[in-house]
C-alpha positions as CSV (number, residue, x, y, z in Angstrom):
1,X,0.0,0.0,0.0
2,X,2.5,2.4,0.9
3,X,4.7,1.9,-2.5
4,X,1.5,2.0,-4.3
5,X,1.3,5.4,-2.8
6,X,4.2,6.6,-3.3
7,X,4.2,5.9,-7.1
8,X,1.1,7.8,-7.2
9,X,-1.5,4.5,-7.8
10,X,-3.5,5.0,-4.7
11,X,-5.0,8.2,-3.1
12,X,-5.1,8.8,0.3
13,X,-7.1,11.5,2.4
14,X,-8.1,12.8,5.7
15,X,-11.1,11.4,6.8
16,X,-13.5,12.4,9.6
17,X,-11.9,11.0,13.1
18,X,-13.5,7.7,14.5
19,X,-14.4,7.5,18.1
20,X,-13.4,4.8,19.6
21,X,-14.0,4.1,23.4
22,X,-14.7,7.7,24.1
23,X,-11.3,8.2,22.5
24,X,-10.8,10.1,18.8
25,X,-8.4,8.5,16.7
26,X,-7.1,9.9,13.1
27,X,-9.0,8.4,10.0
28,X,-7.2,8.3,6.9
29,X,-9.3,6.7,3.8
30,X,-6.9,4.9,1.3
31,X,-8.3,3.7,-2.2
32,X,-7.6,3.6,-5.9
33,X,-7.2,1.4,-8.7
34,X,-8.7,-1.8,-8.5
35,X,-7.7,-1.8,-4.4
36,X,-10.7,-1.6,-2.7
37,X,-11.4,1.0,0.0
38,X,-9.1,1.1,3.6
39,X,-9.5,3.2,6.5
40,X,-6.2,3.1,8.8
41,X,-6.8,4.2,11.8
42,X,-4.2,6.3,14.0
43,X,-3.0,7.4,17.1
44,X,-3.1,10.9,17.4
45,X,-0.3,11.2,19.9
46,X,2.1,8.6,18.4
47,X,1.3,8.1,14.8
48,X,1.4,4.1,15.0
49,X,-1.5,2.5,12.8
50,X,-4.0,1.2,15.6
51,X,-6.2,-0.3,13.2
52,X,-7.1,-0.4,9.3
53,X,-10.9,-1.0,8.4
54,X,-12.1,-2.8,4.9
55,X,-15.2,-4.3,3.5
56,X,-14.9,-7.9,2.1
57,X,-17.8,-10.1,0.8
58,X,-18.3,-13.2,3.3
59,X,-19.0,-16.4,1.8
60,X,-22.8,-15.9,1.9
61,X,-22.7,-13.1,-0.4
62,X,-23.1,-10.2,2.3
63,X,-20.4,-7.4,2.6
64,X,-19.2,-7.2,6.1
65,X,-16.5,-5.0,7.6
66,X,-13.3,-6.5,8.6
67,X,-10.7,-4.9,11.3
68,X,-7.5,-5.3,11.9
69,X,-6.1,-4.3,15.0
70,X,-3.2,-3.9,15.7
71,X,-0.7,-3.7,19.0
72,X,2.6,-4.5,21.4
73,X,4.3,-2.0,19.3
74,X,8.4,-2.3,19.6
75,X,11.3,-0.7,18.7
76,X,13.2,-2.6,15.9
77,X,16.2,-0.8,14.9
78,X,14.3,2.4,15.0
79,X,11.2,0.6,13.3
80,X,8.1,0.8,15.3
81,X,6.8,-2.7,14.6
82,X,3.5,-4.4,15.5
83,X,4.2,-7.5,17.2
84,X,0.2,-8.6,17.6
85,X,-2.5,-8.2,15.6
86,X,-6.0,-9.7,15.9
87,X,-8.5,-9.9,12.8
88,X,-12.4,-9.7,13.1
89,X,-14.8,-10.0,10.6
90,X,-18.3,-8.4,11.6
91,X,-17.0,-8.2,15.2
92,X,-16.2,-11.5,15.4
93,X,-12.5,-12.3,16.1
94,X,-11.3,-14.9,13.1
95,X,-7.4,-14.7,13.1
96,X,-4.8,-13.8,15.9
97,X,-1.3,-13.0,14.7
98,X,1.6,-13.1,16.5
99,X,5.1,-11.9,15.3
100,X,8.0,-13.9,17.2
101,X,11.2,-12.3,15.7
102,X,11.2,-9.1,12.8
103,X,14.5,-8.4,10.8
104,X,15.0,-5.9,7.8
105,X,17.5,-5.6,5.0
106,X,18.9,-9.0,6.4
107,X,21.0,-10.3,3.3
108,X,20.2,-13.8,2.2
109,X,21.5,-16.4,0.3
110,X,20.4,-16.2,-3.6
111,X,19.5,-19.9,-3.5
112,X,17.0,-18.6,0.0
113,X,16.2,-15.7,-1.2
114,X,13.1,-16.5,-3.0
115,X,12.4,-19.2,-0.2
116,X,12.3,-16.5,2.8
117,X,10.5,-13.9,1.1
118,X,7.1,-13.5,2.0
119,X,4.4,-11.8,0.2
120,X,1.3,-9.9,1.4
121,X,-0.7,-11.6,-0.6
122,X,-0.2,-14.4,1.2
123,X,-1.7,-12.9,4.5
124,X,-4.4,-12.3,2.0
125,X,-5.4,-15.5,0.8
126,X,-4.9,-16.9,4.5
127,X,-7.4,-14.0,5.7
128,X,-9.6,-14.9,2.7
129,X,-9.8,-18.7,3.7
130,X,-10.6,-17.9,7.2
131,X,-13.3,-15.6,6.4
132,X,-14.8,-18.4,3.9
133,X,-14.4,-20.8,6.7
134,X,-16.3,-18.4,9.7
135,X,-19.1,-17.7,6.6
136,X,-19.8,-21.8,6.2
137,X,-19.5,-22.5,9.8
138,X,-22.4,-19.4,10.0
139,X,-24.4,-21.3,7.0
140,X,-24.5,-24.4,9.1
141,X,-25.7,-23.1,11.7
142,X,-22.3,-23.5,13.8
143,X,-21.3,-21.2,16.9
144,X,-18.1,-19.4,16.6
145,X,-15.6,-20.0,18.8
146,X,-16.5,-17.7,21.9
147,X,-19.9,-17.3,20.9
148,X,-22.5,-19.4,21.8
């Protein structure tokens, strides 16, 4: 998203703030191309992304809104780096992610190098699958875990 920015494929704007727990956070909207529609959500006092917002289709054909949260925010050679995140899809937690170890410019090996590098498409198609799974557990009639 943020190359995509840069090279002048996506727009991003200042949105009205969101409330959150009687606290008002920073809304950007970020969109363009054939990207669909983001909200990131912001810290006013620290800058660090606290949340982005999107609309997906679930498996039963309804749009919902999924969040991504995220937190435990540390200091990786002067990186601020989420180390948790936790994904819901209509307010129902689907996906908790939890980042053990975070290096950058790290040089690899050219046999590893196309081994070790991961893509965010990946997290995509991951999220994707989850969200299909929590939509045919809902069309069966199936509680989600920590509901009843």
């Amino acid at each position: 998203m943020l190359r995509a920015r840069a090279e002048g494929k996506l727009s991003a704007n200042r949105i009205r703030d969101v409330v959150e727990q009687g606290r008002s956070l920073t809304a950007i909207g970020v969109g363009g191309g054939a990207m669909r529609a983001v909200v990131l959500l912001l810290d006013p006092t620290t800058d660090l992304i606290l949340a982005q917002r999107y609309d997906a289709t679930a498996v039963t054909g309804a749009r919902e809104t999924v969040e991504e949260q995220f937190s435990d925010y540390r200091s990786v050679n002067g990186l601020q780096v989420a180390f948790a995140a936790v994904v819901q899809a209509a307010g129902v937690p689907v996906l908790t992610r939890q980042v053990r170890t975070f290096e950058y410019n790290v040089p690899l090996a050219a046999s590893a190098a196309g081994e070790r590098r991961i893509e965010i498409r990946v997290l995509g198609f991951l999220l994707r699958a989850q969200l299909e799974r929590l939509g045919q557990r809902r069309q069966r009639g199936h509680g989600v875990r920590g509901q009843q």
